[in-house]
N, C-alpha and C positions, 0 to 999 in steps of 0.2 A: 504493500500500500504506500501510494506516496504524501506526502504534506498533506493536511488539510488545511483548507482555505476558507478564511471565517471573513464575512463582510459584518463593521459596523458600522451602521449609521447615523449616530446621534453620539453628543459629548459623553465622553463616559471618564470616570478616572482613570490614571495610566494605570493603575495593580492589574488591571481588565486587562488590556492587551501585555502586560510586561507576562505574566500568568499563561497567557494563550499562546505567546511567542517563544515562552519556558519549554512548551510543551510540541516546541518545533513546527507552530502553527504560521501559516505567512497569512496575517489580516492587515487588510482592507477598513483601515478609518477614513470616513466621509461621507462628514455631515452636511455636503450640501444634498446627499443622496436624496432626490423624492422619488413617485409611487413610479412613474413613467420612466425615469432612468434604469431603477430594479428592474422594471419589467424586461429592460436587456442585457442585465449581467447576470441576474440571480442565478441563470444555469450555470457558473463558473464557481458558486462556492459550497461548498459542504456545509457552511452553518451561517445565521442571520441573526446579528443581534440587535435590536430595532427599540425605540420609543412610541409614541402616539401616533408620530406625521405619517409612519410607512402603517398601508393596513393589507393583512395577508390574507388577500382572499381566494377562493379555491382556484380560479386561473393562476394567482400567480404564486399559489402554491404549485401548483402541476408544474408553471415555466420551473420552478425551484428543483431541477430533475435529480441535482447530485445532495439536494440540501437531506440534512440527517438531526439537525435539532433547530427551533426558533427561539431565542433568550430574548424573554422582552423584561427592558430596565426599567422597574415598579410593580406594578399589581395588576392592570384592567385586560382582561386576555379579551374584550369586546372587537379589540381590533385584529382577532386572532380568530381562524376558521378551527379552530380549535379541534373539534368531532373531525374534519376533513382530514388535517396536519395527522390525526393519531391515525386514522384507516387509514392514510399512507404511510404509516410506522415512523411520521417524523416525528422527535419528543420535540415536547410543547414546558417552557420553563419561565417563571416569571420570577420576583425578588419582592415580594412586599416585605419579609423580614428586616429590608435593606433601609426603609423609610418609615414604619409604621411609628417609630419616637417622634420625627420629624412632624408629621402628619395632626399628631394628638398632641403635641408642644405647640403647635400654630395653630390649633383650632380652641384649644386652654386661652392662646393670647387675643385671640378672636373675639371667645366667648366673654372676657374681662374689659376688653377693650367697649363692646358695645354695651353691659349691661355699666360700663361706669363712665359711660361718654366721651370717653378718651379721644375718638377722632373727632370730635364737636368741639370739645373742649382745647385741644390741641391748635388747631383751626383760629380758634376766635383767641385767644393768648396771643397767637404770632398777628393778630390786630387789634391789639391792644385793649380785647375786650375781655371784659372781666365777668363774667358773672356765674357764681357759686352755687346758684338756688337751682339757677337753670338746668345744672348739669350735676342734680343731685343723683348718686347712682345706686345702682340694687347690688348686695352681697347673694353671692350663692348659698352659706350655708342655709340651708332648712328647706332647700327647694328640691324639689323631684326631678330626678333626668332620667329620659329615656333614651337607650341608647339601640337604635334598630340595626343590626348588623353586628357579631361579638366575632369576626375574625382578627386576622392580624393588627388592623389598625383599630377597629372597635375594641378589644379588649386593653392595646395599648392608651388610649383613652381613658379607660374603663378604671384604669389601676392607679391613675392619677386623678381619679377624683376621692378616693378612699381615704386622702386625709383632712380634707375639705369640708365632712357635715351634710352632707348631701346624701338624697336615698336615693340608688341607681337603679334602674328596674331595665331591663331586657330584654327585647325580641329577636328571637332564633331562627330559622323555620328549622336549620340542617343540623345546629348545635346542641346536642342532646347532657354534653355533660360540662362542665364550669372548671377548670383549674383551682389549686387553692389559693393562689393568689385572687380570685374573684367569688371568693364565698358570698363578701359581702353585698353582693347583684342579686337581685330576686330575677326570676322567670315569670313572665308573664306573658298573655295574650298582645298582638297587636294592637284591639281594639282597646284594653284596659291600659295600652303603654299609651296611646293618643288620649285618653280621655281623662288620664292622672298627670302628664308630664305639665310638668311646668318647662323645660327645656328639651328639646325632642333632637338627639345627635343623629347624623344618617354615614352608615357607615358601609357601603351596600356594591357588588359591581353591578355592573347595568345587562341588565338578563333582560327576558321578556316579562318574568314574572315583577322587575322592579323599579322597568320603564314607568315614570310618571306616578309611582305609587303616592307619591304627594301630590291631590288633587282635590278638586273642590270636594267629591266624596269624606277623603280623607281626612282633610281639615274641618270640616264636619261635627269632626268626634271631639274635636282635640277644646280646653281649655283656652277660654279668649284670653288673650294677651300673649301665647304662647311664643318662645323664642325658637327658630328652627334653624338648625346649623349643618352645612352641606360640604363635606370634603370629598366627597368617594366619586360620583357621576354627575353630571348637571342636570340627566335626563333624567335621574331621578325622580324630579321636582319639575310639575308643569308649571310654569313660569309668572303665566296669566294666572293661575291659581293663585299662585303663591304673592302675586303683588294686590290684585282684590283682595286676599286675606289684611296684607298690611296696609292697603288703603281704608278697610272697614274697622283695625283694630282689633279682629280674630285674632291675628299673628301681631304679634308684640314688636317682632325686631326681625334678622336675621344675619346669620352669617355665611356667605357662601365662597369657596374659593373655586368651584365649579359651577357652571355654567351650559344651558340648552345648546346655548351655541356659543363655541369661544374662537370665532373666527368673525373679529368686529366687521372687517373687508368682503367681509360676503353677507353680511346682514342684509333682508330684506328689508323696504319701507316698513312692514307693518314690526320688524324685527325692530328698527331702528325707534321708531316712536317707545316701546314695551320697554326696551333697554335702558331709552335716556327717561323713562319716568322711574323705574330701579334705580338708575343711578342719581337722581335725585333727591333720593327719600336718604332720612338723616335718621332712621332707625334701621339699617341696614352698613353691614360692615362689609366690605368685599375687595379680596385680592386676586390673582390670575394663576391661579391654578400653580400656585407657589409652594401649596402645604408641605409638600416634601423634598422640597429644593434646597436642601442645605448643602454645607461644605461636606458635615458627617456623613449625609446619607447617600454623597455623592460615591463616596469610599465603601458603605455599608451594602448597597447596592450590586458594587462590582465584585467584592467578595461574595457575598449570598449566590448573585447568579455563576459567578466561576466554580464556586463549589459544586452547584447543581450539575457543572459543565461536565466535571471533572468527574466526578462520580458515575455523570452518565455514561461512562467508558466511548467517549465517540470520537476521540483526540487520541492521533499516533502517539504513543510512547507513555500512555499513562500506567501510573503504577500504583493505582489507589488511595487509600486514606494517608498513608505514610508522604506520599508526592502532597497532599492537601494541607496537610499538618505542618511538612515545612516550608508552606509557600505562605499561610496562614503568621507563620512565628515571623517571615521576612515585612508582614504585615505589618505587623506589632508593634515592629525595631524604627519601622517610616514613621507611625503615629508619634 
């Protein structure tokens, strides 16, 4: 067998290729890669390591003749034919391990940021405006959060609200048992997590079952004033729901760093009006799909998913746990 040859597309940190190239791998970095240029190389490489922009779908899985795994850096495999990738025996590998602190540390500074006015307050300070009463803010202890979604990133969340004073309650549908680090999360229904939460976290990838699950139905149930905080999909949360809700006062506030569409340049008119009355509103906090964009998770990332690589035995020359362990220790010595 000769070299494998890995394409990546998107920034990754160096341990990512220094790790692949350890392993007598010739990759391919290049990020101006998009969907139309793959569609004419991807037969040239054994492996595809890819972000949001590139999306693998069953054509340009099939062009991907010689490909033998896809490593996507983060969590949403929505861009991923995923069921197709495996009937063609290609493994399918993602890294939420890599960003999940990330994720629930920016959505902690989110959730504080909006319930104590901070971006109001901040604002009016650097013009010299003063006022104190205005931007009297809510503490979390004693309020109820629900948190929909208890995977990677939901339970990292989850484990930082435990010393806060807060009752956390829980919706699963797949998650049958709790680690002991989250005894302190009740289980409960959907319907009783909407209709108790005082803060409702969504923590979800975008399935068909989760498209839009926040909707005028939805918010329905939910306690008026309710604050609702979106890191995982934007299509989560129908849009138009969710801004009725905070024009009526149902929904309290919001934080989202996901978004229906986060491609401002291709908005339509009716996209453009719905957006700039969201971005308007001074009970809503929102960043650009930042949550997990740190220095750390940048590095967290490329180890997680190289592990997965390496493991998967698809790379000339590997020699299992022992090659991982000391490429792991050369990790250590960089930080």
């Amino acid at each position: 067998m000769g070299y494998k040859k890995i394409l990546i597309t998107d920034k990754v940190h160096p341990l990512l290729i220094e790790g692949l190239e350890s392993e007598n791998c010739l990759v391919t970095y290049d990020t101006t890669m998009d969907n139309a240029k793959l569609d004419e190389v991807i037969h040239q490489f054994d492996g595809i390591i890819i972000n949001s922009k590139i999306i693998m779908t069953k054509a340009r899985i099939d062009k991907g003749k010689k490909l033998l795994f896809i490593g996507r850096l983060g969590s949403g495999l929505e861009i991923i034919d995923v069921i197709y990738a495996k009937k063609k025996k290609i493994a399918v590998y993602n890294s939420p391990e890599g960003n999940r602190n990330a994720v629930a540390e920016h959505e902690f500074g989110m959730l504080l940021a909006l319930m104590n006015n901070i971006v109001r307050a901040d604002a009016e300070v650097r013009k010299f405006h003063w006022d104190r009463e205005k931007n009297r803010g809510k503490e979390l202890k004693g309020k109820t959060i629900g948190i929909i979604g208890l995977g990677h990133t939901g339970s990292s969340f989850a484990e930082k609200l435990s010393p806060w004073g807060l009752k956390v309650v829980s919706y699963d549908k797949y998650r049958k048992r709790y680690p002991p680090s989250l005894r302190f999360v009740e289980k409960v229904s959907l319907k009783e997590l909407a209709e108790t939460s005082d803060i409702i976290s969504l923590h979800l990838p975008l399935t068909e079952e989760t498209k839009f699950l926040v909707d005028d139905e939805f918010m329905s149930l939910c306690k008026k004033g309710v604050i609702i905080c979106n890191t995982s999909r934007g299509q989560v949360i129908k849009t138009s729901s969710l801004i009725e809700g905070l024009e009526t006062g149902k929904v309290g506030g919001a934080c989202l760093d996901v978004f229906e569409n986060e491609k401002p340049e291709s908005y339509s008119e009716q996209e453009k009006v719905m957006y700039e009355k969201l971005y308007l509103m001074e009970n809503v906090v929102l960043t650009p799909h930042i949550a997990g964009w740190t220095n750390e998770s940048l590095s967290g990332i490329a180890v997680i998913l190289l592990d997965k690589i390496l493991k998967g035995n698809h790379l000339k020359n590997v020699s299992g746990d022992t090659k991982i362990e000391i490429f792991e220790a050369k990790i250590l010595l960089k930080q």
